[in-house]
N, C-alpha and C positions, 0 to 999 in steps of 0.2 A: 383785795386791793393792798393791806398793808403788807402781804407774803410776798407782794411784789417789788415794794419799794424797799424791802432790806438786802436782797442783793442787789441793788439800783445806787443805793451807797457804799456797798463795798466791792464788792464784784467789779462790776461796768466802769469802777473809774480805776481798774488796776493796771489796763494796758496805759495809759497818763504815767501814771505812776511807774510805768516802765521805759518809758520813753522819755520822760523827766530826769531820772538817777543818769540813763547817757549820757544826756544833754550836758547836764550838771558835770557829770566827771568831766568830758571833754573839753570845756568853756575853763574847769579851775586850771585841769592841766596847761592851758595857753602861758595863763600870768603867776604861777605857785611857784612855778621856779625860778621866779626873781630873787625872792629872798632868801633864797640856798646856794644862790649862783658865789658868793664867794667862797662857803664851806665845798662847793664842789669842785669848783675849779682848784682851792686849795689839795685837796685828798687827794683828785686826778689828773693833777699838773696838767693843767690847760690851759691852751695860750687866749688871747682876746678874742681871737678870731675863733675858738672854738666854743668860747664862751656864746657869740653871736650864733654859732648855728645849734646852740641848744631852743632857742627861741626859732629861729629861723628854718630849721629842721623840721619843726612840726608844724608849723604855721603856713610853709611852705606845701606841704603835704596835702594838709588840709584845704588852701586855696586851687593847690592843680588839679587834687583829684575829685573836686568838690561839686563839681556838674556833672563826671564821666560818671562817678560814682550815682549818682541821682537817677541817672537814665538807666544804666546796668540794674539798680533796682528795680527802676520801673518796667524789665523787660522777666526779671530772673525771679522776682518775689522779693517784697519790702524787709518783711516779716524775716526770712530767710536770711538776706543781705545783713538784718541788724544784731541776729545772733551770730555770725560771723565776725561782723566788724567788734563787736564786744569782747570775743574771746579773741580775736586778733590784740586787741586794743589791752585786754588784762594779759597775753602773755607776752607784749610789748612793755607791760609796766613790771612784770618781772623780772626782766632783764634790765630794763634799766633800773631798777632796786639792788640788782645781784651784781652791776656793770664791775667787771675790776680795773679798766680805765675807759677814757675818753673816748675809745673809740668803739667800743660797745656800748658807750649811752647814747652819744650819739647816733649810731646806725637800732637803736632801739628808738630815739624818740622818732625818727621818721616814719617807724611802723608804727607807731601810738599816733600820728599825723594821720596816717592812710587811713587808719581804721577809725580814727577821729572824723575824717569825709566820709566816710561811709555812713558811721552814725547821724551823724548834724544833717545829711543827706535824707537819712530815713522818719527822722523822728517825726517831723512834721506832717510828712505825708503818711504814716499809722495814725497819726492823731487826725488827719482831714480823714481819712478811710473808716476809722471806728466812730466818731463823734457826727454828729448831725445835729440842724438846728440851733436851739438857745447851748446846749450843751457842748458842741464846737466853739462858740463862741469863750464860753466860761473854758474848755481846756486851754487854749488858745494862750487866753488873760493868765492861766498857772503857768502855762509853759514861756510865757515872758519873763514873768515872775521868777522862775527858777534861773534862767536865764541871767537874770539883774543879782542876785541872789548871789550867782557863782561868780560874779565879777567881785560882786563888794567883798564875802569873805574869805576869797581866794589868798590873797596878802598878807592876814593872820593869821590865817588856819597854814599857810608855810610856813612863816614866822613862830608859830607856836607847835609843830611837829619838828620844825629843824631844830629849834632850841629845845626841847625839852625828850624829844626821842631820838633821829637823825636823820641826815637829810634823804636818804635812803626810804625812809618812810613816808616822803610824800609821793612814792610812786606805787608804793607795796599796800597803801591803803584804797590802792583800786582794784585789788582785786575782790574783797568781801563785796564795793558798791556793785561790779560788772557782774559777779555772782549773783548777787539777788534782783539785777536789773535781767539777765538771762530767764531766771525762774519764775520771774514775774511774765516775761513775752513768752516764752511756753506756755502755760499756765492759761494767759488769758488774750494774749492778742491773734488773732485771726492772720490770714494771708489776705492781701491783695498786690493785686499789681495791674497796671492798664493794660485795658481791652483791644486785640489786635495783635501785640507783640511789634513786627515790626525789627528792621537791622541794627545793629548798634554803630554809631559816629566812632568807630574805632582809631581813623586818623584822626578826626579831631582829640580825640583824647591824647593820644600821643604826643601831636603836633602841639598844644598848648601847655602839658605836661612839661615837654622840653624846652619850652619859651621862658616859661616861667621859671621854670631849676637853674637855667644857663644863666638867667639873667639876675637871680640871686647871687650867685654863685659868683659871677663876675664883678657884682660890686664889693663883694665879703673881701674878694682877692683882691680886691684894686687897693679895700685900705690897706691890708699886709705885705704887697709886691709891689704899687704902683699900676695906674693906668696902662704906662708904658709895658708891663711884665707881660710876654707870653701869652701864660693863663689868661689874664685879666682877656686880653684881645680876643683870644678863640673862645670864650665864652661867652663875651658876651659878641660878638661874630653869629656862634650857633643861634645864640636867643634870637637876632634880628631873622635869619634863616626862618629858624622854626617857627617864627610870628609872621611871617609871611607866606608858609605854607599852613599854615593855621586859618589864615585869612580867605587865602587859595578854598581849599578843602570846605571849609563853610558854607563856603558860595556858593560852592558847586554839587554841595552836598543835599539831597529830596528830604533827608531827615536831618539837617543836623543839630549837633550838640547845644550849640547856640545861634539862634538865627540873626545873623546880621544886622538883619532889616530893623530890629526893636530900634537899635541908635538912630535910623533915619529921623525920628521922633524928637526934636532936642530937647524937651524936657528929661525923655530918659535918659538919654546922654549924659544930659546935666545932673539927672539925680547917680547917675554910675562913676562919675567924676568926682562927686561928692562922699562918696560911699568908699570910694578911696583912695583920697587923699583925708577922709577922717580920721585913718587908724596911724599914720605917720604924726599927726596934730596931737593925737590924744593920747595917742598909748604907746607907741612906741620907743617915744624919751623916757616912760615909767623905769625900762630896765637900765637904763644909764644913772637913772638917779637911786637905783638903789643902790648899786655899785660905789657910788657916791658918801649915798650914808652909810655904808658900812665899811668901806674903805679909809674914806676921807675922815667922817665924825665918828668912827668907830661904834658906831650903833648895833646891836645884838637885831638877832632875825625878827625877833618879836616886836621889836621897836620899831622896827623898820617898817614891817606890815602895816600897822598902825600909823605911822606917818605916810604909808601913800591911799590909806585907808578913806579919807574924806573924799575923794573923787569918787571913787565907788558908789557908797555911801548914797550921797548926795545925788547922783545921776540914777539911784534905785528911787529914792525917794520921790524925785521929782518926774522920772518916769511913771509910777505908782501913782502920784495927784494928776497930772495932768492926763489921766489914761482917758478919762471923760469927754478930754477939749481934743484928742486925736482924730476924732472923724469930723468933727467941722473943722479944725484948723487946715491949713492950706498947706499942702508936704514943701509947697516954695519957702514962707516961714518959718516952720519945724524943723528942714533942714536946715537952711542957708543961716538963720538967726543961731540954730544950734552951734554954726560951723565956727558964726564971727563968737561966739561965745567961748568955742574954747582956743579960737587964735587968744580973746581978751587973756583967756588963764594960763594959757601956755606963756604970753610975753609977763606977765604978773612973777611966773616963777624963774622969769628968765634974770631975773635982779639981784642974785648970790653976791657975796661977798666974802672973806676971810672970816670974819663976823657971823656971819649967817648958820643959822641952827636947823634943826628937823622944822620946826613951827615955821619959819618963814616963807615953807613950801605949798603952809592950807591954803587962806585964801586964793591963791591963782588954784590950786586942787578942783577949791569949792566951786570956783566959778567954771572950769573947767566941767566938773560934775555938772552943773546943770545945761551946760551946752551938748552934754554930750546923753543926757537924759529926754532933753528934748529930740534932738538930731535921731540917735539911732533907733529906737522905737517906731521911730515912721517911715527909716528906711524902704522896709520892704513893701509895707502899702503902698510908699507912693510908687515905685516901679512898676507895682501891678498896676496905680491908677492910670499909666502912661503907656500901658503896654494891652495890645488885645487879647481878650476872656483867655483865647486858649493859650495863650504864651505867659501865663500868669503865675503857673509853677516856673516855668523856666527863667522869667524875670528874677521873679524871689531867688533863687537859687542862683542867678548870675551875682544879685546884690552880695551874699554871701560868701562867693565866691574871691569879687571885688575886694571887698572889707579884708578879708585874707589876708589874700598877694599884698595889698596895700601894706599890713603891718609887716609882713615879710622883707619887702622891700623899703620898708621905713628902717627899721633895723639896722639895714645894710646900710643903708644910704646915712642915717642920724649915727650910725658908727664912725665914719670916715670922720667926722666932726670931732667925735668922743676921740677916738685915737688921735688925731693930731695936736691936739690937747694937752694929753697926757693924760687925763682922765680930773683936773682939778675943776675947780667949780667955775673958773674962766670957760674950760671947756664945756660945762652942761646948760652954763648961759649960752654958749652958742646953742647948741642942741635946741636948746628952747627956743630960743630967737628961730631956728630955722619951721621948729614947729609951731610957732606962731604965724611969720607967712604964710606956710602951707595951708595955714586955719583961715587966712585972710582972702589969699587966694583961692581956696575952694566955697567957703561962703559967698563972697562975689560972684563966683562964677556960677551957682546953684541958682542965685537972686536974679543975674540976669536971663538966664538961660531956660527958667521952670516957670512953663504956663503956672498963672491962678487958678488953680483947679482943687477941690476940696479933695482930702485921700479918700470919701464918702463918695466919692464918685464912681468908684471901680463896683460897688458893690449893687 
């Protein structure tokens, strides 16, 4: 009995542990480059606009190719697809390490994107595939955890690589994690993949692919050319195009990528509406205001970290306590109350002044943090709660998908504000103010719109 329980601790929980270091690199890479954004733009003379698709380049990646990818693994091998995307993903981060200007980081972070949906794609479904029982459950609660984790110390651990090594190295220290997160899935994770096989949603892939790039792409341009420009119109032209052959394709499709039907439901309507218009409320003002302090208040990277540090924080913490009250609370309160919580934090920090310091930004942070520690943690249950058994991977996977595009196109859209501004703190109180509506109106609209239904329900 005891010969058996010493690999039972080490052994059996290494594929976790290899599917955790992904998780974790791909989650810092989202928000690390905040705090490098004006040493990088400085060395790579980079305009605003390229500034926004260092965030938006990979985020964007990430939300398009974040279903097609799920399914292609579930046809090709999980296992397979995740040491791909990893070595994609660290020789993504070595070129943007090596970039000698802008526009090799840029055409580098959208490969660290691709291979960033490929990962966040797979990891969860290794961890349902090798774990079972009480044991699934406890991976499950770490791979939150690590999750929450790389949010909160994302901001310093930039902050403290850009200042004291360069910013260069917050791309080149993914290679050692991707290396031994590689050596770990060799080593110990198993193959699966769903039984059947089965065609791949090939046009859906494409057709939503292209909806969402064009439609990025169109608002990025609109702040630098105007509405009126050209570009801005054929862009975003295609995007409408491509979202209605998107919609087409779906329909008509025996297998496809995403099934329609789940929205028929309005609570999951409401909970995908919720899921994103979250990441424009909460997180995607974060990169304007650091631009802010370290432009404006002249604050060093490290500083900076640390002043957007509380929101993190705080949304680890209180997702950590409240992990108990998740399956009786109602995903109607958890989200919707999450949502008016961080409109309250968003408009808190929307109050700048000439006056106004790094500290004036915690409170609305803090209370942000905790709307947003309630709110996203039950995302994805509650999608599954509203969605049928077997559409339950592909809910989850839509939510994530959502949340994505959402901060992609927060970006864009909460830029158009920041530039006409000029970038002073008149402008990021807009910024905020706009990210508090959005927090107002998606809380309402979760509240009215999501049956009472426990997230304990689905299970």
């Amino acid at each position: 009995m005891t010969q058996t329980r010493i690999p039972e601790t080490t052994a059996s929980w290494q594929p976790l542990v290899a599917a955790c270091l992904g998780a974790f690199m791909l989650l810092v890479d989202v928000t690390i480059v905040m705090v490098a954004l004006p040493q990088i733009t400085t060395d790579l003379h980079m305009s605003f606009t390229d500034a926004q698709w260092l965030f938006d380049g990979y985020a964007l990646a990430l939300a398009a190719l974040l279903l097609a990818a799920g399914s292609f693994a579930d046809h090709a091998g999980r296992r397979k697809v995740y040491l791909v995307a990893l070595g994609a993903f660290a020789l993504a981060s070595l070129a943007c390490g090596l970039a000698p200007d802008g526009r090799v980081l840029l055409a580098a972070r959208v490969v660290q994107g691709v291979g960033g949906a490929a990962m966040m794609a797979t990891t969860l479904a290794l961890i349902s595939a090798t774990y079972h029982g009480r044991r699934r459950g406890i991976a499950f609660g770490v791979w939150g955890g690590v999750n929450g984790a790389a949010a909160a110390i994302a901001p310093v651990l930039g902050g403290l690589i850009t200042e004291h090594l360069h910013w260069r190295a917050i791309f080149l220290v993914n290679l050692p994690i991707s290396l031994a997160a590689a050596w770990l899935t060799v080593r110990a994770v198993k193959e699966s993949r769903l039984p059947g096989g089965g065609r791949l949603d090939w046009a859906g892939m494409v057709t939503f692919t292209v909806a969402a790039g064009a439609l990025t792409y169109g608002l990025i341009e609109a702040g630098q050319h105007g509405w009126a420009a050209a570009r801005t119109l054929v862009a975003l032209g295609a995007a409408a195009v491509a979202l209605v052959a998107f919609l087409v394709v779906e329909t008509r499709s025996a297998r496809p990528m995403l099934d329609l039907r789940l929205f028929a439901d309005r609570s999951f309507s409401g909970i995908m509406a919720g899921a994103g218009l979250l990441m424009p409320a909460a997180f995607a003002c974060l990169a304007f205001t650091s631009l802010w302090l370290q432009a404006d208040l002249g604050l060093g990277p490290v500083l900076t970290g640390v002043a957007l540090s509380p929101m993190a924080v705080t949304s680890l913490v209180v997702a950590v306590a409240a992990s108990r009250l998740f399956p009786q609370l109602s995903p109607r309160v958890a989200v919707g109350g999450g949502l008016l919580l961080i409109a309250a934090g968003a408009f808190l920090q929307g109050m700048l002044d000439s006056q106004s310091s790094w500290t004036t930004l915690a409170p609305g942070l803090v209370v942000t943090g905790i709307g947003v520690g309630l709110a996203v943690p039950s995302l994805s249950s509650a999608a599954m709660t509203f969605a049928p058994p077997p559409r339950a991977g592909m809910a989850a996977g839509t939510v994530n998908t959502v949340r994505q595009l959402g901060y992609a196109l927060g970006i864009a859209a909460l830029g158009l504000l920041y530039r006409d501004g000029t970038g002073s703190y008149a402008a990021l109180n807009d910024v905020y103010r706009a990210s508090a509506l959005i927090g107002l109106v998606a809380g309402l609209l979760v509240l009215a719109s999501v049956r009472r239904a426990s997230a304990a329900a689905h299970n």
